[in-house]
ZAVO-307527 format. One record per residue (C-alpha): residue number from 1; residue in one letter; x, y, z. Coordinates in steps of 0.2 Angstrom, whole numbers. Each point is the difference from the previous one (the first is absolute). Example, Ala and Ser with C-alpha at 12.3 -4.5 7.8 and 13.67 -1.06 7.14 Angstrom:
BEGIN
+------+------+-------+-------+-------+
| resi | resn |  east | north |    up |
+------+------+-------+-------+-------+
|    1 |    a |    62 |   -22 |    39 |
|    2 |    s |     6 |    17 |    -3 |
+------+------+-------+-------+-------+
//
This chain:
BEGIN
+------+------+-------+-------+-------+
| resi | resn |  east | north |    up |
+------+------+-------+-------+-------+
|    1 |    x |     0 |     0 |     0 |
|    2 |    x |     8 |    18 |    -4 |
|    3 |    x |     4 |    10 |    14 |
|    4 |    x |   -15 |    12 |     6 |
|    5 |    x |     6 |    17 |     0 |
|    6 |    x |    -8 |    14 |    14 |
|    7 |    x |   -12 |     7 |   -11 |
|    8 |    x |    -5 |   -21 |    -2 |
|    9 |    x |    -1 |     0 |    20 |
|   10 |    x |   -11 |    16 |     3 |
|   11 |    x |   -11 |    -6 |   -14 |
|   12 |    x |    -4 |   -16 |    10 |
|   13 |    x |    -3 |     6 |    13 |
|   14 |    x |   -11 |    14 |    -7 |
|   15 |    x |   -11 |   -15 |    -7 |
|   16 |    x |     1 |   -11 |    17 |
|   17 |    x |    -7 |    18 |     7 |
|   18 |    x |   -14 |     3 |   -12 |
|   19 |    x |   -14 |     0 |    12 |
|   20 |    x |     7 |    13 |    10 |
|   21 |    x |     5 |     9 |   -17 |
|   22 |    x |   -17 |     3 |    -3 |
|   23 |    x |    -7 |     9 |    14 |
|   24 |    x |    14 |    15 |    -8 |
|   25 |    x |    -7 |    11 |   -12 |
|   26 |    x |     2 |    -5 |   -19 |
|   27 |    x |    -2 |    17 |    -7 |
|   28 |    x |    16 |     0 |    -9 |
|   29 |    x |     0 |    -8 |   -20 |
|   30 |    x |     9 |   -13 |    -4 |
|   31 |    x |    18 |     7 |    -7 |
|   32 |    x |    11 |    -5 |   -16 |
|   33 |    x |    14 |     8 |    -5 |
|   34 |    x |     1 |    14 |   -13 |
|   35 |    x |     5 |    -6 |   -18 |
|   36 |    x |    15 |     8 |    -6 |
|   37 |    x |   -10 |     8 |   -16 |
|   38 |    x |    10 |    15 |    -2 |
|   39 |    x |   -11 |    15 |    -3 |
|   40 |    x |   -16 |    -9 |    -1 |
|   41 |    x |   -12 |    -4 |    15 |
|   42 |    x |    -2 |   -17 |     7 |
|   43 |    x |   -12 |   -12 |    -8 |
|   44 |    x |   -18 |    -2 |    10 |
|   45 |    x |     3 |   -14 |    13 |
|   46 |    x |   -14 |   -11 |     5 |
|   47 |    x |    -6 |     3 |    17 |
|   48 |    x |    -1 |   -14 |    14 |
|   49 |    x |   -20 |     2 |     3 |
|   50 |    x |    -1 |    -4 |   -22 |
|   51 |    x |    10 |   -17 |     5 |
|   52 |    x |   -13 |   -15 |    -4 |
|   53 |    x |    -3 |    -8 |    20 |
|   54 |    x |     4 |   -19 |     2 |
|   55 |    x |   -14 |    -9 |    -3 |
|   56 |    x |     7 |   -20 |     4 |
|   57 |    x |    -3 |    -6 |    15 |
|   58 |    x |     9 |    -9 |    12 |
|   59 |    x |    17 |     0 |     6 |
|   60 |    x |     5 |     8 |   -19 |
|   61 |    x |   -13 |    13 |     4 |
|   62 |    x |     7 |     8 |    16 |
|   63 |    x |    19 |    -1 |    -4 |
|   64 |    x |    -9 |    12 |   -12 |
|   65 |    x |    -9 |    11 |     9 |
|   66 |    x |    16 |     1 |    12 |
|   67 |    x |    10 |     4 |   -14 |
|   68 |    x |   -11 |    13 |    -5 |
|   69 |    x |    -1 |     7 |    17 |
|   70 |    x |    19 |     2 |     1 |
|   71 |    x |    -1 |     7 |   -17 |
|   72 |    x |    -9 |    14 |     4 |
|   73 |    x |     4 |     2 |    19 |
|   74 |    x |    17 |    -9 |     4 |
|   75 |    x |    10 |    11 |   -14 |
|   76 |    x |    -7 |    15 |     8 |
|   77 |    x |     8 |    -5 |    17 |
|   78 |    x |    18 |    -5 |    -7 |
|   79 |    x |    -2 |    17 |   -11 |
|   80 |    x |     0 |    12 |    13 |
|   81 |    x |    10 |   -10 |    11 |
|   82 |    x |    20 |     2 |    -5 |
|   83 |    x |     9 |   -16 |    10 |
|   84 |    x |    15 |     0 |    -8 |
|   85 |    x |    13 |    11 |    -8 |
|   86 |    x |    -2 |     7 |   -18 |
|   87 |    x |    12 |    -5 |   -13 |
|   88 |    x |    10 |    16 |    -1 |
|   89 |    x |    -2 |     1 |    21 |
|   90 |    x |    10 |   -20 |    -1 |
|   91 |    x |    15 |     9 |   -12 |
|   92 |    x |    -2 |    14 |    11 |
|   93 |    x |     4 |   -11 |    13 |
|   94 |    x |    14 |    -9 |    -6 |
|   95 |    x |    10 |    15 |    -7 |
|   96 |    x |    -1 |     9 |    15 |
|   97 |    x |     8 |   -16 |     8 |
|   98 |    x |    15 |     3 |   -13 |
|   99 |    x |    -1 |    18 |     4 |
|  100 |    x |     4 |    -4 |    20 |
|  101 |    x |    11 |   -11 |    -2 |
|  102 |    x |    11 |    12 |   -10 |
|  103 |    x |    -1 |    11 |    12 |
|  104 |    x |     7 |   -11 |    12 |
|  105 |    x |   -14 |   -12 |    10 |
|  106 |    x |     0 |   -15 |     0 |
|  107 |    x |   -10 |   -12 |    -8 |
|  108 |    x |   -11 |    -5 |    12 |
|  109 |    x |    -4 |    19 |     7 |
|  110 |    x |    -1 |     7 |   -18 |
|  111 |    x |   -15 |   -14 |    -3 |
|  112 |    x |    -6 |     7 |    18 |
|  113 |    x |    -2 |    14 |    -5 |
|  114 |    x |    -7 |     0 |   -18 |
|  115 |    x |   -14 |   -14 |     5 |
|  116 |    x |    -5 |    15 |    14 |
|  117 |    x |     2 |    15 |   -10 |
|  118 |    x |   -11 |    -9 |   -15 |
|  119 |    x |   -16 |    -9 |     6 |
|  120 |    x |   -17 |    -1 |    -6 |
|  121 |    x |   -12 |    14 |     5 |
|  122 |    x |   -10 |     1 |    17 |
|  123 |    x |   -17 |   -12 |    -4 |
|  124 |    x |   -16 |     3 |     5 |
|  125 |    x |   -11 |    -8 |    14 |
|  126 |    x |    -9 |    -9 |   -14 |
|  127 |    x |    16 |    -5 |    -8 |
|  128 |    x |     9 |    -6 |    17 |
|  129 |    x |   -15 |   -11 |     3 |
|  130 |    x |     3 |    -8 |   -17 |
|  131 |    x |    19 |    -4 |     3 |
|  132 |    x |    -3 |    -7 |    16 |
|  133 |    x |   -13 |   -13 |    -2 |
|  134 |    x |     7 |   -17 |    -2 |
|  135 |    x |     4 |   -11 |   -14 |
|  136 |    x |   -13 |    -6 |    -9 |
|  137 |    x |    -3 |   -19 |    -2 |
|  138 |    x |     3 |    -8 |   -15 |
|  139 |    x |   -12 |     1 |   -14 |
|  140 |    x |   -12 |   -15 |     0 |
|  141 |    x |    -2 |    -1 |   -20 |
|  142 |    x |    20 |     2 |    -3 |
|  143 |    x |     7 |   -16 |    -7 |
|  144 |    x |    17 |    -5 |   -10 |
|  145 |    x |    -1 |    -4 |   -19 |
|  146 |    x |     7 |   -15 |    -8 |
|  147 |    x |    12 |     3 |   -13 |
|  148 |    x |     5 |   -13 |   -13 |
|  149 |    x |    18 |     0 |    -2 |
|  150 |    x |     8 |     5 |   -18 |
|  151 |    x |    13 |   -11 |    -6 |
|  152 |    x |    18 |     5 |     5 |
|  153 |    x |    10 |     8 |   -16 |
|  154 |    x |    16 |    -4 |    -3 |
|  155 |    x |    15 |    10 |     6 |
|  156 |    x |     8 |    11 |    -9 |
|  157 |    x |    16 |    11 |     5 |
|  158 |    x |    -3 |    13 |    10 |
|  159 |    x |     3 |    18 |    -9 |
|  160 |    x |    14 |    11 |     8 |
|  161 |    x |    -6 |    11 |    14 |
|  162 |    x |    -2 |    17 |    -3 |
|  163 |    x |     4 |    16 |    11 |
|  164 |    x |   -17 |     4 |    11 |
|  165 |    x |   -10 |    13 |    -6 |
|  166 |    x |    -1 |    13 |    12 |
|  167 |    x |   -21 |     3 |     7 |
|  168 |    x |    -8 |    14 |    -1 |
|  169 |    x |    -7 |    11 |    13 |
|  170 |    x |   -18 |    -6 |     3 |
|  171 |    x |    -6 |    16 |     7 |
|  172 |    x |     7 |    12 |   -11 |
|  173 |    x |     2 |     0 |   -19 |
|  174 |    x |    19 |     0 |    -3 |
|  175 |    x |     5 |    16 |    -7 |
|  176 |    x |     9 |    -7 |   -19 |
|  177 |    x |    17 |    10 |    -5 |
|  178 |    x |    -7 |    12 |    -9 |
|  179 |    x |    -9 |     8 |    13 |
|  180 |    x |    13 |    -2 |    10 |
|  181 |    x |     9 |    10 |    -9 |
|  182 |    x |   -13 |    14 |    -5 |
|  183 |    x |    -1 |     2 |    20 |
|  184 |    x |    18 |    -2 |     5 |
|  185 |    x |     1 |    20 |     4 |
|  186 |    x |   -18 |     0 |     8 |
|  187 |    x |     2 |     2 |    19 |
|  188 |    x |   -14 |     0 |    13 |
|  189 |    x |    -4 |    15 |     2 |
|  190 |    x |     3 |    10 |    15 |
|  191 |    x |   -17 |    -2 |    10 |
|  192 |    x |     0 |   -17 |    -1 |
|  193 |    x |    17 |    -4 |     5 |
|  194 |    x |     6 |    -5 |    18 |
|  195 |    x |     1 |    16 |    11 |
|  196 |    x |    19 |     7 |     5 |
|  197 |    x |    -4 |    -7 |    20 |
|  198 |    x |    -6 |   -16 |    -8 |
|  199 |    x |    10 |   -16 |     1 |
|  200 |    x |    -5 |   -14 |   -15 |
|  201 |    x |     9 |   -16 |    -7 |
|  202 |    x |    -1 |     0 |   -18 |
|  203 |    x |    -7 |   -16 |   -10 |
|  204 |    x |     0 |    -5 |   -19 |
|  205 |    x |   -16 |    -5 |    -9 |
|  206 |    x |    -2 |    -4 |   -17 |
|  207 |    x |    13 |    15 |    -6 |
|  208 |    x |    -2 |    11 |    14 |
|  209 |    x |     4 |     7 |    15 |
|  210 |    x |   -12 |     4 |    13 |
|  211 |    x |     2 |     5 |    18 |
|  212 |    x |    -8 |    -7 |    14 |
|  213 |    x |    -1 |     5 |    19 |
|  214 |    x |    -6 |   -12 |    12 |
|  215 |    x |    -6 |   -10 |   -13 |
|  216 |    x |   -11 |    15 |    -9 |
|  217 |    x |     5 |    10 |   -14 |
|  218 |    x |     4 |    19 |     3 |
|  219 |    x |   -12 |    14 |     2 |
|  220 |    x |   -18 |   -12 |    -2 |
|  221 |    x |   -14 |    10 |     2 |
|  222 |    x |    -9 |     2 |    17 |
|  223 |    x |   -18 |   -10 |    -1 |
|  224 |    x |   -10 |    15 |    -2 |
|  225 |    x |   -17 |     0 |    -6 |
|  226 |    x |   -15 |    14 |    -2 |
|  227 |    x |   -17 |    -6 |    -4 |
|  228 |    x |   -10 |     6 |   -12 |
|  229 |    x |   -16 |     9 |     6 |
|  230 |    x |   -15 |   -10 |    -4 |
|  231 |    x |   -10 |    14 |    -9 |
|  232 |    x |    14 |    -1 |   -12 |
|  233 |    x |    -8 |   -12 |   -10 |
|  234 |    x |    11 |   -12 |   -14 |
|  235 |    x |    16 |     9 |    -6 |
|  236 |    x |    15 |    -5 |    -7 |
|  237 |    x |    19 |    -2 |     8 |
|  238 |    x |    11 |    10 |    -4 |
|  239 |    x |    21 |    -3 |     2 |
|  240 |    x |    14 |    11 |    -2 |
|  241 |    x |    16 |   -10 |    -3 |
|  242 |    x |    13 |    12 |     4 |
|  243 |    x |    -7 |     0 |    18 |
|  244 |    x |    -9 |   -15 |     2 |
|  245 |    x |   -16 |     7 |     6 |
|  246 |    x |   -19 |    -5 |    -3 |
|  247 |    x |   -13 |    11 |     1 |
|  248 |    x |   -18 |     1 |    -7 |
|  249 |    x |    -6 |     7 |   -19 |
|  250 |    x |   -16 |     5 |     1 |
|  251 |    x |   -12 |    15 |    -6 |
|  252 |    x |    -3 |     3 |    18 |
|  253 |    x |    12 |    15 |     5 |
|  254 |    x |    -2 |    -3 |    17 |
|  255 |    x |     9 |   -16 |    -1 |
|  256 |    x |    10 |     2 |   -17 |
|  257 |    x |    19 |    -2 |     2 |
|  258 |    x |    -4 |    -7 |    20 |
|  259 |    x |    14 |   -12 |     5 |
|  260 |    x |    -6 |   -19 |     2 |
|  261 |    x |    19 |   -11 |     5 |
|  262 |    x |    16 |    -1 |    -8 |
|  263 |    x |     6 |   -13 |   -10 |
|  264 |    x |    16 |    -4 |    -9 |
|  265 |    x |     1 |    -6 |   -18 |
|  266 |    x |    18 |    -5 |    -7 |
|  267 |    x |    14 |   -11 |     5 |
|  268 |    x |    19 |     7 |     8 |
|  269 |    x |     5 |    14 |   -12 |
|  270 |    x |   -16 |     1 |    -9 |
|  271 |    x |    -9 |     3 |    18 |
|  272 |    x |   -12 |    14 |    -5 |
|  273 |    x |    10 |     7 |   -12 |
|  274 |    x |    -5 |     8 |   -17 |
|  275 |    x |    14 |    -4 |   -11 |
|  276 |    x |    -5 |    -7 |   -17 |
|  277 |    x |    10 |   -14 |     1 |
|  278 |    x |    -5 |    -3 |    18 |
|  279 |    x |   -20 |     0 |   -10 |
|  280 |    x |     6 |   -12 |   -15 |
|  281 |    x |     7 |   -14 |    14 |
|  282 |    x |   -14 |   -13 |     2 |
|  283 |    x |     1 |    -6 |    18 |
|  284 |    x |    14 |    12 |     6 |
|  285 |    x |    -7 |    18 |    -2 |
|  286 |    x |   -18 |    11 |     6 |
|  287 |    x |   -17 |    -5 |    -9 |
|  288 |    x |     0 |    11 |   -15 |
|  289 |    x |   -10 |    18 |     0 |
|  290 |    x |   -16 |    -2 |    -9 |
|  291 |    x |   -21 |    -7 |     3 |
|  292 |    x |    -1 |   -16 |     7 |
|  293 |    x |   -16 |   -10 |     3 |
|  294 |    x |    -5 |   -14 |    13 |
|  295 |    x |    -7 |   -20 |    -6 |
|  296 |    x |   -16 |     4 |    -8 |
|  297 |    x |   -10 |   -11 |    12 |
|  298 |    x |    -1 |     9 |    19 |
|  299 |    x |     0 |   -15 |     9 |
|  300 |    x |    17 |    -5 |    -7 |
|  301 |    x |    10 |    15 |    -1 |
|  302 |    x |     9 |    -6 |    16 |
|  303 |    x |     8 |   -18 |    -3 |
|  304 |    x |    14 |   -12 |     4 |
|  305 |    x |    18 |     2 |    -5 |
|  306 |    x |     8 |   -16 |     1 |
|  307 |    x |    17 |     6 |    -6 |
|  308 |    x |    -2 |    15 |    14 |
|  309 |    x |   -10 |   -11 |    12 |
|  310 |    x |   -13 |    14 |     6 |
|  311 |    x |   -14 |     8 |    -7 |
|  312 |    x |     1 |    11 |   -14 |
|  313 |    x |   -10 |    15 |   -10 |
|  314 |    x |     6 |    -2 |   -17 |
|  315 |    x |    -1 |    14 |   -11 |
|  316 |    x |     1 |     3 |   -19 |
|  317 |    x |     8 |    17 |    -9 |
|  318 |    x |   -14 |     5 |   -10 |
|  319 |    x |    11 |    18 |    -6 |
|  320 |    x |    17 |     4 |     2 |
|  321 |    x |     7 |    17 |     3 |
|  322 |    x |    14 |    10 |    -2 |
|  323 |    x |     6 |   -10 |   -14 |
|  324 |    x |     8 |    15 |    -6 |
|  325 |    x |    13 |    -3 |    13 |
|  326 |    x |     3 |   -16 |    -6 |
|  327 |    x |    10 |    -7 |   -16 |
|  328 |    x |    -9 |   -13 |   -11 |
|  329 |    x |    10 |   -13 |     6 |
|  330 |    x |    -5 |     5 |    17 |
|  331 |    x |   -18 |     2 |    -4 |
|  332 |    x |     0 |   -20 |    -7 |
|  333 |    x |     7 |    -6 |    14 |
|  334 |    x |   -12 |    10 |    13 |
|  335 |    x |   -14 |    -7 |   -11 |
|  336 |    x |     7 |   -20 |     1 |
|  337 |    x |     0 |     2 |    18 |
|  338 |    x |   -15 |   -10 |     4 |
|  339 |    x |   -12 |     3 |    13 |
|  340 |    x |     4 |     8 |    17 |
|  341 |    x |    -6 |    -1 |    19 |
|  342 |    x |    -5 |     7 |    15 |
|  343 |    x |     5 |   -12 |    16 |
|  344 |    x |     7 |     2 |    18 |
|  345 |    x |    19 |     1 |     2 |
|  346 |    x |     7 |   -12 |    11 |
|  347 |    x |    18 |     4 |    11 |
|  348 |    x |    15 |    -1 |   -10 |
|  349 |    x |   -10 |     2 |   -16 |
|  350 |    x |    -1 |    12 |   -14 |
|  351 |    x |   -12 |     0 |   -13 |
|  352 |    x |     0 |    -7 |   -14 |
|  353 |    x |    -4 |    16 |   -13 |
|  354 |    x |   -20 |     0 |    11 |
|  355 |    x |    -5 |    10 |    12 |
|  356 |    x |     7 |   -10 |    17 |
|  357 |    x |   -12 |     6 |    15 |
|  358 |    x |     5 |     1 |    17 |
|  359 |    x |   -13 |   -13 |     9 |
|  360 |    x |   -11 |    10 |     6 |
|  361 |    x |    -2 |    11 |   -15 |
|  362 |    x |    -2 |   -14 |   -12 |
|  363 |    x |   -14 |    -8 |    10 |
|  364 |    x |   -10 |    20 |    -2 |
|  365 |    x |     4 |     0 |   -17 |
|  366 |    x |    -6 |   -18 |    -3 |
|  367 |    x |   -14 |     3 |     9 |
|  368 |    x |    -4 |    16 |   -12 |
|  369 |    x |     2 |   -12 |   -15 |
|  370 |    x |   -12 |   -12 |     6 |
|  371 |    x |   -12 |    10 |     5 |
|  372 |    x |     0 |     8 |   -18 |
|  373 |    x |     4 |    18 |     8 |
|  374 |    x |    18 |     1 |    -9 |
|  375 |    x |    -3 |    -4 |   -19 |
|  376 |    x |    16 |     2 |    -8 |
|  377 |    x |    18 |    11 |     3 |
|  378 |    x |     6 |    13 |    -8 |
|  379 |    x |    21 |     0 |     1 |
|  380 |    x |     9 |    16 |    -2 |
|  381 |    x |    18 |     4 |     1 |
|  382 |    x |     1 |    17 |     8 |
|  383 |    x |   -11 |     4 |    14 |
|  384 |    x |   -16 |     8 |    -7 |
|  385 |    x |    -8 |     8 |    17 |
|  386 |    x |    17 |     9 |     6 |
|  387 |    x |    -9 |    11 |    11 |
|  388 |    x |    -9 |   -16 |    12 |
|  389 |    x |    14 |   -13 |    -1 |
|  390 |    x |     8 |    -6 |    15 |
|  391 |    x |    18 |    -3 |     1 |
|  392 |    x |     1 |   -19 |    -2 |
|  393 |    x |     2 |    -9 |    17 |
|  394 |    x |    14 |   -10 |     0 |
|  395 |    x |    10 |    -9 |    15 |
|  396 |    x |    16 |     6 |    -1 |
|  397 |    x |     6 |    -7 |    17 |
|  398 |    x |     2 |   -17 |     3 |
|  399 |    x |     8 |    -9 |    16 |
|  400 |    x |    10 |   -13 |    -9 |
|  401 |    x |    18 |     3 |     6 |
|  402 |    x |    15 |   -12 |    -9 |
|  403 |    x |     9 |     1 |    16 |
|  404 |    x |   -12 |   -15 |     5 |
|  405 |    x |     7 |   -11 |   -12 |
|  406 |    x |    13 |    -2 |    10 |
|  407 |    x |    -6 |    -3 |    18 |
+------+------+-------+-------+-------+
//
């Protein structure tokens, strides 16, 4: 029998737990991920309510129905529920260990510390019930196939071995040499980087550099988050990628150009930053300025990421703008850039040319997506309500101190 991974585990004992699963609400749709189409919207998914009901009966018949329940329910629970590291956290992880050894800890303190500094978020109640309750027994209806046996070939010489082929990142998309190169003089810029009191190892990743202190990039944005007024009505967000900030679009002067969270969008030397070549970078630099749109069904506009492992608003660019700053080269490569996200930002993360959301902020946004309040996003390079933005929030201290390494 393979071996069962976590997510294996926590869906067993999702299912054992399915009774108690349903006394939770069940407002949520039942998520897939967005289809990497480019420019166009999603195709129109079915929805779980249109799914024909099992209509055997017997044993066959409930292994149905309790399928169908964890369909709509269990999914839900391990969705917003985040038990284990993301991918990019896992190489965050592991380069940091590089990063402390270099510096002069050893091996077991520099794992120590990184598994500390880099840890799943704080779960719910909910989702703390859900870990805790015991393994589920095994499945009454599971049983092992007999295989007939193929006749054994016979052997022929083993070709030479050849050299391993290095793996690529799982979390990021591996920047190729010629970005490389068209970003070698790109630096992060100065309100980003680590502040001069500041102390930070430095890892690699896929290319670049990127400090961390205390497990956490520099400068994150404090969790801030201002509700929209109710009497606003629906409206659309709007984004400035220079500073990071999202506020409201609306007809509604009272609540025009008001601040909703802050979000980063971009990877390392592309953080937030405008340069062309930094919009032409597919997974390295900021979602491009134009129109973008959510999934055309409401219900479905926030869904699962499996690559990210967390909820996700996909959006589409409808427009782009500003493509007179752009060369045509740069303009092709902004276009074949695929579809972008909004989604929580995990510790140690940055994200991956979306819209990364400090926790609290992304579950406000999320909400104002699921409730059809938000109904698309405007992205603009330079900040256009000067006279009502706030100075972004960022933490500039931190108490990481490399003197600790070698205690």
């Amino acid at each position: 029998m393979p071996e069962r991974t976590p997510r294996d585990c926590i869906r067993r004992t999702l299912l054992a737990s399915v009774a108690s699963l349903l006394l939770l609400p069940a407002h949520h749709a039942l998520a897939e991920p967005p289809q990497d189409t480019g420019a166009l919207p999603p195709p129109p998914m079915p929805s779980a309510a249109t799914r024909p009901a099992a209509t055997a009966k017997g044993p066959s018949a409930a292994a149905s129905q309790i399928a169908d329940i964890f369909s709509k329910v269990g999914d839900q629970i391990y969705e917003d529920c985040i038990f284990e590291l993301s991918e990019e956290q896992v190489e965050v992880q592991h380069a940091l260990i590089e990063a402390y050894i270099a510096q002069g800890a050893d091996s077991a303190l520099a794992r120590q510390l990184a598994v500390k500094q880099i840890s799943p978020p704080k779960l719910s109640a909910e989702c703390e019930e859900v870990r805790r309750q015991p393994p589920a027994a095994p499945s009454p209806w599971e049983t092992t196939l007999q295989v007939e046996k193929k006749p054994q070939k016979p052997k022929v010489a083993a070709a030479p071995k050849l050299a391993p082929v290095p793996k690529e990142s799982a979390a990021e998309t591996p920047a190729p040499a010629a970005l490389l190169a068209a970003l070698k003089d790109t630096h992060v810029l100065p309100q980003w980087d680590c502040a001069p009191n500041v102390d930070f190892v430095t890892i690699s990743l896929n290319g670049f550099k990127r400090k961390l202190t205390g497990g956490e990039i520099c400068n994150p944005y404090q969790d801030v988050v201002h509700q929209v007024p109710a009497s606003a009505g629906s409206f659309r967000l709007g984004y400035t990628i220079r500073s990071g900030r999202l506020f409201v679009v609306s007809e509604d002067a009272q609540v025009n150009g008001k601040t909703i969270a802050w979000a980063i969008s971009g990877r390392d030397v592309c953080r937030n930053n405008p340069d062309p070549d930094c919009f032409a970078a597919r997974a390295i630099g900021p979602l491009p300025p134009g129109e973008y749109s959510f999934a055309a069904e409401q219900d479905r506009r926030v869904s699962w990421g499996p690559k990210t492992k967390r909820n996700v608003a996909g959006i589409w660019l409808r427009k782009l703008w500003n493509k007179e700053r752009f060369s045509k080269p740069q303009v092709k490569a902004i276009l074949a850039r695929g579809n972008i996200a909004i989604h929580v930002r995990l510790k140690g993360e940055m994200s991956e040319a979306c819209l990364g959301l400090e926790p609290k902020g992304w579950a406000y946004v999320a909400g104002l997506i699921k409730d059809g309040r938000a109904t698309g996003v405007n992205v603009y390079i330079d900040e256009p309500h000067p006279q009502i933005a706030e100075a972004p929030p960022v933490v500039e201290g931190s108490s990481f101190s490399l003197t600790s390494l070698f205690k």
